[in-house]
KOLROBA-252815 format. One record per atom (N, C-alpha, C, O): x, y negated, z. Coordinates in steps of 0.001 Angstrom, whole numbers, padded with zeros to 6 digits, always signed. Atoms other than C-alpha are relative to their C-alpha. Layout:
N
XYZ/...
END
This chain:
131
+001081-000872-000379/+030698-032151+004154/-000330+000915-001178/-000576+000507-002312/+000658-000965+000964/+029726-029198+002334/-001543+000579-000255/-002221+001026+000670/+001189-000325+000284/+026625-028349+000690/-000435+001789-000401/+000042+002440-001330/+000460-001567-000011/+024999-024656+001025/-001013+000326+000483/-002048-000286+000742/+001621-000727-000775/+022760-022345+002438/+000857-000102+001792/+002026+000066+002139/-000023+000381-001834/+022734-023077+006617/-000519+001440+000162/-001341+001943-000604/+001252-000480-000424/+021627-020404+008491/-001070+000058+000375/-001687+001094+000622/+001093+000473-000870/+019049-022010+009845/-000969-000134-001380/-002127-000343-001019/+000638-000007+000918/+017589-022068+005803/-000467+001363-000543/-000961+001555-001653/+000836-000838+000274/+016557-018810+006091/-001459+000092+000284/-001774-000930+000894/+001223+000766-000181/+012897-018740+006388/-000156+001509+001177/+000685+002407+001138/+000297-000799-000979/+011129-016393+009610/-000298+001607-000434/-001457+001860-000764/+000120-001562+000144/+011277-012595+009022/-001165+000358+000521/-001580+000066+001642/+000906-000939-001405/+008239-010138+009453/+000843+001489-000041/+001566+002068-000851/-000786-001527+000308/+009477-006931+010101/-001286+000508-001392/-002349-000088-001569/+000056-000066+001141/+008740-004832+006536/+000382+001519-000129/+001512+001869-000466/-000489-001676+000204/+008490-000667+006524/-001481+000443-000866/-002609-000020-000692/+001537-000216+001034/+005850+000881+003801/+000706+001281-000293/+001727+001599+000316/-000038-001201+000842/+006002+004169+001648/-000681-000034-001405/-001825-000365-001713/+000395+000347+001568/+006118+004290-002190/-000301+001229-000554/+000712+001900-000754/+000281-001025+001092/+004151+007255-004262/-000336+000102-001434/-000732-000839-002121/+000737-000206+001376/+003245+008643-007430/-000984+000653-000110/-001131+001180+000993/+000129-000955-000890/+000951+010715-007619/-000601+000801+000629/-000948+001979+000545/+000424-000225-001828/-000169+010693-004331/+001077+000922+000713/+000862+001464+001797/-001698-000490-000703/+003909+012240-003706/+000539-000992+000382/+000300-002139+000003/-001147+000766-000304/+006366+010821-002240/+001200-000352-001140/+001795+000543-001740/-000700+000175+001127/+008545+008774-004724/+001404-000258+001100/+001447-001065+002029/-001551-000259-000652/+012357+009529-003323/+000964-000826-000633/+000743-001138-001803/-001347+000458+000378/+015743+007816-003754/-000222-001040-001429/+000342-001066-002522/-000030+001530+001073/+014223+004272-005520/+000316-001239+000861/-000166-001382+001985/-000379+001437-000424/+015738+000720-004806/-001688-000791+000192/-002210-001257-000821/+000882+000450-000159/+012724-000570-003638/+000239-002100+000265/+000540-002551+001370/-000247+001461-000270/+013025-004901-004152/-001134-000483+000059/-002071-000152-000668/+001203+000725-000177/+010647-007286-002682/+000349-001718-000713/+001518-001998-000449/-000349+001165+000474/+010877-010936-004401/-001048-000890+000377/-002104-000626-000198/+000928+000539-000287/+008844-013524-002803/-000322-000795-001275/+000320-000678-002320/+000204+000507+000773/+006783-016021-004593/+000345-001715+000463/+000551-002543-000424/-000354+000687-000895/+007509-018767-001930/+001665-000246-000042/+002426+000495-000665/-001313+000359-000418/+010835-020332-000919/+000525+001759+000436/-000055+002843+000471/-001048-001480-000627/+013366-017423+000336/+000397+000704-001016/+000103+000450-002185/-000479-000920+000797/+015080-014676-001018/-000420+001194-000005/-001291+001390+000842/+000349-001446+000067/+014605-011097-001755/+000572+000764+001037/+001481+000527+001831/-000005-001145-001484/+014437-008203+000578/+000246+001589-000925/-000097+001737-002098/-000584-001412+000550/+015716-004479-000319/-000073+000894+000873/+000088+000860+002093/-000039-001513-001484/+015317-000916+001031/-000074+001628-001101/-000561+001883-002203/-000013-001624+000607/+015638+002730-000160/-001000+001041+000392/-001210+001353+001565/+000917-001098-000797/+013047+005449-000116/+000564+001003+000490/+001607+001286-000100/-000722-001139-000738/+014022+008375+002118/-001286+000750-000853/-002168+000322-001598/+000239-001095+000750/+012928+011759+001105/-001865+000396+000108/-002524+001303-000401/+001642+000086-000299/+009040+010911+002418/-000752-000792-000778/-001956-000655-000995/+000384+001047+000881/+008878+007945+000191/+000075-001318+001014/-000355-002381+000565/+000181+001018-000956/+009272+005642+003431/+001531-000928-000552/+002452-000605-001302/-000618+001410+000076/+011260+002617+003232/-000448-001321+001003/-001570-001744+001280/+000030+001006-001106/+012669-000361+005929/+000102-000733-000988/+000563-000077-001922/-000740+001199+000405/+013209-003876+004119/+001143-000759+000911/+001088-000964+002123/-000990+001060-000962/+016350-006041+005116/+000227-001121-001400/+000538-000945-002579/-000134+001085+000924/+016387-009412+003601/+001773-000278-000645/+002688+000530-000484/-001027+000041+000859/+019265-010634+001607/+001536-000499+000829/+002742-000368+000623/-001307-000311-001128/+021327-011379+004468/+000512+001061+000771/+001499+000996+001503/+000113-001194-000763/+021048-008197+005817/-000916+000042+001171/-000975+001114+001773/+001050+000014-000977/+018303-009240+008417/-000976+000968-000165/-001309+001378-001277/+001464-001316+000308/+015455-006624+008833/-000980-001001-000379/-000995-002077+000218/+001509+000361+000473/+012201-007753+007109/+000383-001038-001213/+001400-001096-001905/+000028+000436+001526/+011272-010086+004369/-001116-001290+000478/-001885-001352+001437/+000980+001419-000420/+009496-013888+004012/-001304+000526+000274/-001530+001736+000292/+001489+000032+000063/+006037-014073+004387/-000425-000251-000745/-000059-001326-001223/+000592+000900+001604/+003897-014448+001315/-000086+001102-000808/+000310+002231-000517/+000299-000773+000882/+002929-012957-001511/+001438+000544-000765/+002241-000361-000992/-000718-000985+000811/+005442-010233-003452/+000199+000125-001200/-000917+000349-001668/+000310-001083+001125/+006279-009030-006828/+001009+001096+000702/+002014+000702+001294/-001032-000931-000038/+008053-005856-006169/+000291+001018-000795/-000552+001890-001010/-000447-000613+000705/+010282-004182-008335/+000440+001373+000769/+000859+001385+001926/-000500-001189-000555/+011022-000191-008030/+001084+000815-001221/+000663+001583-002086/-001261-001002+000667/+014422+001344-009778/+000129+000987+000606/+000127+001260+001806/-000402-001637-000472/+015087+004604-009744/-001149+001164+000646/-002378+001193+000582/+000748-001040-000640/+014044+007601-007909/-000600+001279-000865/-000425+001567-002049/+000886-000919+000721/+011843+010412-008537/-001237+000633+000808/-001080+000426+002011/+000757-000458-000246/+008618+012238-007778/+000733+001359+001136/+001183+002349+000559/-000141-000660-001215/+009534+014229-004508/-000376+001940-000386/-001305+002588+000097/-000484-001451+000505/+010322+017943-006028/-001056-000119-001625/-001925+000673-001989/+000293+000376+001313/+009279+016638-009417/+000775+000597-001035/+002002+000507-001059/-000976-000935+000734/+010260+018867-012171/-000091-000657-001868/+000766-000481-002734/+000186+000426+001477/+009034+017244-015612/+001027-001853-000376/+001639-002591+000398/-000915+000976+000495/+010832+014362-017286/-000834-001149+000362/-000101-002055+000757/+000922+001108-000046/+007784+011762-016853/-000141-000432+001695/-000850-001339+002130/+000030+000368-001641/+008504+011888-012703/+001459+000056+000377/+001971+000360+001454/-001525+000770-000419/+011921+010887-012808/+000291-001304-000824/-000215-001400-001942/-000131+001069+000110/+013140+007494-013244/+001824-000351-000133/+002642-000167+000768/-001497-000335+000412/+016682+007058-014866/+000445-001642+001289/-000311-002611+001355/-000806+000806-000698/+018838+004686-012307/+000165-001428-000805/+000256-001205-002012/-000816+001024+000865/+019873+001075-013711/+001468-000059+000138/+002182-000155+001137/-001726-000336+000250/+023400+001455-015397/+000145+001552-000489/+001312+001750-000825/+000181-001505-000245/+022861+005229-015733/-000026-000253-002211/-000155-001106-003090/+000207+000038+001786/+022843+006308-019518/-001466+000426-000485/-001716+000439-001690/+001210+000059+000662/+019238+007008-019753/-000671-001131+000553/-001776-001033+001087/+000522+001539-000487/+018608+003383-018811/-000681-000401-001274/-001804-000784-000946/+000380+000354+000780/+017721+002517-022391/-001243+000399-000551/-002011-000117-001363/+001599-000744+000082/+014880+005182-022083/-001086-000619+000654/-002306-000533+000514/+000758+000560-001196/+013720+003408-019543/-000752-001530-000682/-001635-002151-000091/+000525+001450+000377/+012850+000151-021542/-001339+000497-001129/-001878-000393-001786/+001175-000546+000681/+009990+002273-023466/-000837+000194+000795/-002025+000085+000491/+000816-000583-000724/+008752+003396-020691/-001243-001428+000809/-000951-002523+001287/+001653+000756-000435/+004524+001883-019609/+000677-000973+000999/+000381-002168+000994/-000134+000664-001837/+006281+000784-015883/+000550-000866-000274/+000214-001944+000216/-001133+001260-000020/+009403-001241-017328/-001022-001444+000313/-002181-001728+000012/+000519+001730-000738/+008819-005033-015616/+001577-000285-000486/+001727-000292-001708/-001519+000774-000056/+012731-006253-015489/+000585+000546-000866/+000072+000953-001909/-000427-000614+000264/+015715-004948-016093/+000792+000900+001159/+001438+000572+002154/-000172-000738-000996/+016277-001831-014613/-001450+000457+001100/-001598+001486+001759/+001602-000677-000595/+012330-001863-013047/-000617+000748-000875/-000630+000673-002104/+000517-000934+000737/+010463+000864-013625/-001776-000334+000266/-002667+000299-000301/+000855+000180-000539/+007610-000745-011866/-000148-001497+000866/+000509-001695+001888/+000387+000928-000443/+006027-004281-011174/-001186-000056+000985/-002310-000296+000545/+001529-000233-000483/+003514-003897-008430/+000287-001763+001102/+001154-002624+000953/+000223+001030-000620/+002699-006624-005927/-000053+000584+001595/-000041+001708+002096/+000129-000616-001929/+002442-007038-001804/-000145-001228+000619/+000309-002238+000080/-000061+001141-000859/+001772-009452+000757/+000521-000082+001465/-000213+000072+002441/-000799-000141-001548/+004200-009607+003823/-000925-000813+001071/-000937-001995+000726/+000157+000750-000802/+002315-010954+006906/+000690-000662+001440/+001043-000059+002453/-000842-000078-001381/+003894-012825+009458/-000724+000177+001557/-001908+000090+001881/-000084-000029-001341/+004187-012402+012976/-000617+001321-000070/-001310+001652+000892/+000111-001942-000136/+003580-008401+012156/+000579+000652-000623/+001198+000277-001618/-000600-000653+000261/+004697-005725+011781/-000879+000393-001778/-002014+000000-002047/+000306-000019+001351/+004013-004847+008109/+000212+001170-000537/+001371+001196-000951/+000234-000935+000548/+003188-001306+006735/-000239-000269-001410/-001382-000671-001631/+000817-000156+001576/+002603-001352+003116/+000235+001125-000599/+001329+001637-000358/+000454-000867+000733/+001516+001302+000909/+000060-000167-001622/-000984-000219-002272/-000405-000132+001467/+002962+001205-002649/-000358+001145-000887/+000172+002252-000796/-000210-001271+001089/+001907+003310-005468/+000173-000339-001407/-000414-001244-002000/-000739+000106+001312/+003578+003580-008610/-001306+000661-001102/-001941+001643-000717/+001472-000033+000655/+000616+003887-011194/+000780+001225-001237/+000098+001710-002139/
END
């Protein structure tokens, strides 16, 4: 018998769509990661050009556990953002090392530690802003 993850050890999805600013813009083209604090795994999604973002958990399922959040934001930028302080160098990118000076760094590769609370059995809007 082998020992692993079952499917059945994933834990219940809520669905998981929000929008991330700066601001009060739309922050564009960031890896938006959710990391519970609870059992489960992390959830991932990309901002489109509004700042909106779906989550799909780490299996590729839509949504994310239930429970409290940290969520990390790589990348992106301020939504026709022209100064250097509203763009956000990529992780791996060569101004990644700029990035570890910068107020937001949390991880590696976050530019931004904020928090969230997924609820279940709803649908789940959240409203992210990058400080």
């Amino acid at each position: 018998m082998t020992v692993g993850c079952a499917p059945n050890d994933k834990p219940d999805l809520a669905v998981v769509t929000g929008t991330l600013t700066k601001n009060n813009q739309p922050f564009v083209g960031a890896t938006v990661e959710f990391y519970p604090e609870q059992p489960g795994a992390a959830s991932y999604g990309i901002t489109d050009e509004e700042g909106r973002f779906t989550l799909s958990y780490s299996t590729g399922d839509p949504g994310a556990a239930p429970g409290k959040h940290t969520v990390h934001v790589i990348g992106g930028s301020v939504k026709g953002g022209s100064g250097a302080s509203d763009n956000v160098p990529a992780e791996g990118t060569d101004d990644a090392p700029a990035m570890a000076a910068s107020p937001l760094a949390g991880g590696p590769g976050a530019v931004a530690n904020l928090t969230a609370e997924v609820v279940e059995g709803e649908v789940n809007d959240i409203k992210l802003t990058i400080p």
